[in-house]
N, C-alpha and C positions, 0 to 999 in steps of 0.2 A: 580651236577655241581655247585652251589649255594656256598657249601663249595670251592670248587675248585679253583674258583675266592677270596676268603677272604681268603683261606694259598695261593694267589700269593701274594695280595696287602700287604699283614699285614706282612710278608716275607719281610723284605727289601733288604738281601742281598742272597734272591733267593735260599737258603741253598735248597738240596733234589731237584732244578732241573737241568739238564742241560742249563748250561751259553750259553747265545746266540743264542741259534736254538729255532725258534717255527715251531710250522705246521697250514698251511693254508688250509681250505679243498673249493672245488668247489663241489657240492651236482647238480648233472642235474636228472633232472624229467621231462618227457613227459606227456603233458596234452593239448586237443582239439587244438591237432597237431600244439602246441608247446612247443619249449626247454627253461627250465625255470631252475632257481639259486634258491636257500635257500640262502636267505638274513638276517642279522641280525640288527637291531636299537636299537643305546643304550640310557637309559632313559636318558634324559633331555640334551643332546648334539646337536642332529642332525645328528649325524653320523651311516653312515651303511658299514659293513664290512661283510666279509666271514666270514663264523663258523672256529673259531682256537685254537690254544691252545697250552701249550709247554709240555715238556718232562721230564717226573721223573727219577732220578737219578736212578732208580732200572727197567726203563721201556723200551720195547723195542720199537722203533719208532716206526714203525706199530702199533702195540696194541698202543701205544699213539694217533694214527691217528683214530683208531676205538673206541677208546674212545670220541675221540671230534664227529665222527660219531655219536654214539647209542645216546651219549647224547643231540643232534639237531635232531633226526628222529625216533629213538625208534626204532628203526631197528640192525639187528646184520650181517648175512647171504646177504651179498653183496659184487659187484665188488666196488673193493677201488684198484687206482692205483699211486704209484708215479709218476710221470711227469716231473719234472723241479727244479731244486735250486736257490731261489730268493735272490741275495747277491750283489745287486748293493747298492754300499755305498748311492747312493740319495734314496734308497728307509728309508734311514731314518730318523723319523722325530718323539720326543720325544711328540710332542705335544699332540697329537691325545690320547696317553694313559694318559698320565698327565689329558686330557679333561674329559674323563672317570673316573676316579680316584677320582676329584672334585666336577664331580657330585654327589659322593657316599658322599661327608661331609668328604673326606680322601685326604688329603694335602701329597703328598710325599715329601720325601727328594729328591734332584738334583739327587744322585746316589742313588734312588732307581734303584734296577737291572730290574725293568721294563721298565724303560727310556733309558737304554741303548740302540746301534745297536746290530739288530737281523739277524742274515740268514734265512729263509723260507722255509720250504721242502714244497713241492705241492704238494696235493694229488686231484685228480679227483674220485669220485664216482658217478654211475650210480643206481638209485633206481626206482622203481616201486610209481607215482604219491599218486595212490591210496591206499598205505599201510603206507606212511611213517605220523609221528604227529611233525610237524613243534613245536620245544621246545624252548622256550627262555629261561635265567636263572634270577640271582638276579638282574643282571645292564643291562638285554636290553629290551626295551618294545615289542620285537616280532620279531618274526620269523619265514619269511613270502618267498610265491614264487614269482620272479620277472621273469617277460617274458625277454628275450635276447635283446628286442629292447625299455623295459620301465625301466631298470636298473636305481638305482640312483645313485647319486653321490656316490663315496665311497672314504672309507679313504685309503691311503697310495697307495701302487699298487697295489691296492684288482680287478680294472680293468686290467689292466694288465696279472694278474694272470686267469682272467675268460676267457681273449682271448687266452692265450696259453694253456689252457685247452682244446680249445673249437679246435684250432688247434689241438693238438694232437690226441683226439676224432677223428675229420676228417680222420688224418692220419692211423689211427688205426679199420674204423667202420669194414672189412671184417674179422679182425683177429682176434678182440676180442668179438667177439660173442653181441655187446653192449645190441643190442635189447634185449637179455634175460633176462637184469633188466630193460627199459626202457618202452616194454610192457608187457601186461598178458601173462601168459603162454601159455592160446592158440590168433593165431592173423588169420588176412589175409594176403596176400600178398601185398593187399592195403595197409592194416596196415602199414605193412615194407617200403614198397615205399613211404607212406609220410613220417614218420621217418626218413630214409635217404636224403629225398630233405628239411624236415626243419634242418636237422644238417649239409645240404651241400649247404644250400640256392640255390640250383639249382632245374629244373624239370628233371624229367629220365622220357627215353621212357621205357613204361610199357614192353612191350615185350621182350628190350634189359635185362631190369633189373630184370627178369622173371628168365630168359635165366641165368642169371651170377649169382641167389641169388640158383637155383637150379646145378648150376656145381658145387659152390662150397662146397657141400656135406657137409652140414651145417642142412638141415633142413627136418623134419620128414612130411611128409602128415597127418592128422589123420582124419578128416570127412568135409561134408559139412557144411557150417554155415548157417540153417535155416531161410528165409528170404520171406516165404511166397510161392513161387517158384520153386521148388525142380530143374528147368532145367536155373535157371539165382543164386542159389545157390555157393556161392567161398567154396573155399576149406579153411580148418584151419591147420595151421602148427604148432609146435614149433621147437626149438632148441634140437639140439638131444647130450644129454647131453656127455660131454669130461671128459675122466678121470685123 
């Protein structure tokens, strides 16, 4: 990814990619029951943005999406979903890349094709905490997890984009199976139910939510989960895989 950023900059008139679209990725990971972003900071700015990236004239969006993916997580075999087109003229503002740029000892031209307005495909991805290797590149000092409610400032409508992520998700937790990357593969029921009340800010009654996680014919039994106990022992589930 190191190269990738030096043919954008040194690129001035963006030749090999597609003009005006980039992708914004939202990265959520579950960890000591809570929902957390892959944040990125770039050296000597102050600024923090979502892992992104734009589109090679020969590539297909997706695979461009799952590129700026493996290359922030080291991960490949994941949910990655589009969500939303981010193309409010105020969302732009030349500066922020220009600040970037500067810092690197690289002065652009006015019309470099990175200072232009961009449109924004979203993509939300769901990963497994404990697998993914937080990567930064050449221009960011780290890439790191931020909890939902310690979030920093970010550039451009990098906020923005992690609420209507974060909406969507909501709208979506029963259909799209999330917990399959969000926990290990095997869980408890517990499990499931705080995951669902930290991604919905709400409490569920255990019972109801017992009731509606086994209707919806989603989830496999497989043993108990050993806890000293054999008669105060939960059961372990997983997701029972869709073809």
């Amino acid at each position: 990814m190191d190269n990738e950023f030096i043919k954008q900059e040194t690129n001035v008139t963006g030749e090999g990619f597609l003009p005006g679209l980039a992708i914004d990725t939202v990265i959520f990971g579950f960890h000591d029951d809570k929902l957390k972003v892959l944040i990125l900071s770039y050296k000597n700015t102050g600024l923090y943005a979502l892992p992104g990236g734009f589109i090679h004239i020969d590539e297909d969006v997706n695979a461009a999406a799952r590129r700026v993916l493996f290359s922030r997580t080291g991960l490949t075999n994941i949910f990655l979903e589009q969500f939303y087109v981010f193309g409010d003229k105020s969302r732009y503002d030349a500066t922020s890349l220009k600040t970037i740029m500067e810092a690197r000892d690289f002065i652009p031209p006015d019309d470099h094709w990175l200072l232009k307005r961009f449109v924004s495909i979203g993509y939300y991805a769901l990963v497994d905490f404990t697998k993914v290797i937080p990567t930064p590149d050449s221009i960011s000092d780290s890439c790191d997890w931020f909890g939902l409610d310690d979030l920093p400032s970010l550039m451009q409508d990098h906020r923005q984009i992690i609420d209507k992520a974060l909406q969507t998700l909501q709208a979506n937790l029963d259909h799209k199976l999330i917990g399959f990357n969000l926990l290990s593969e095997n869980f408890t029921m517990g499990d499931l139910q705080r995951l669902y009340e930290t991604i919905l800010n709400k409490k569920l009654i255990r019972a109801a939510f017992q009731r509606k996680m086994l209707g919806l014919g989603i989830l496999e039994r497989i043993a108990k989960k050993w806890t000293g106990g054999a008669h105060k022992a939960p059961y372990l589930y997983r997701f029972i895989a869709r073809n």
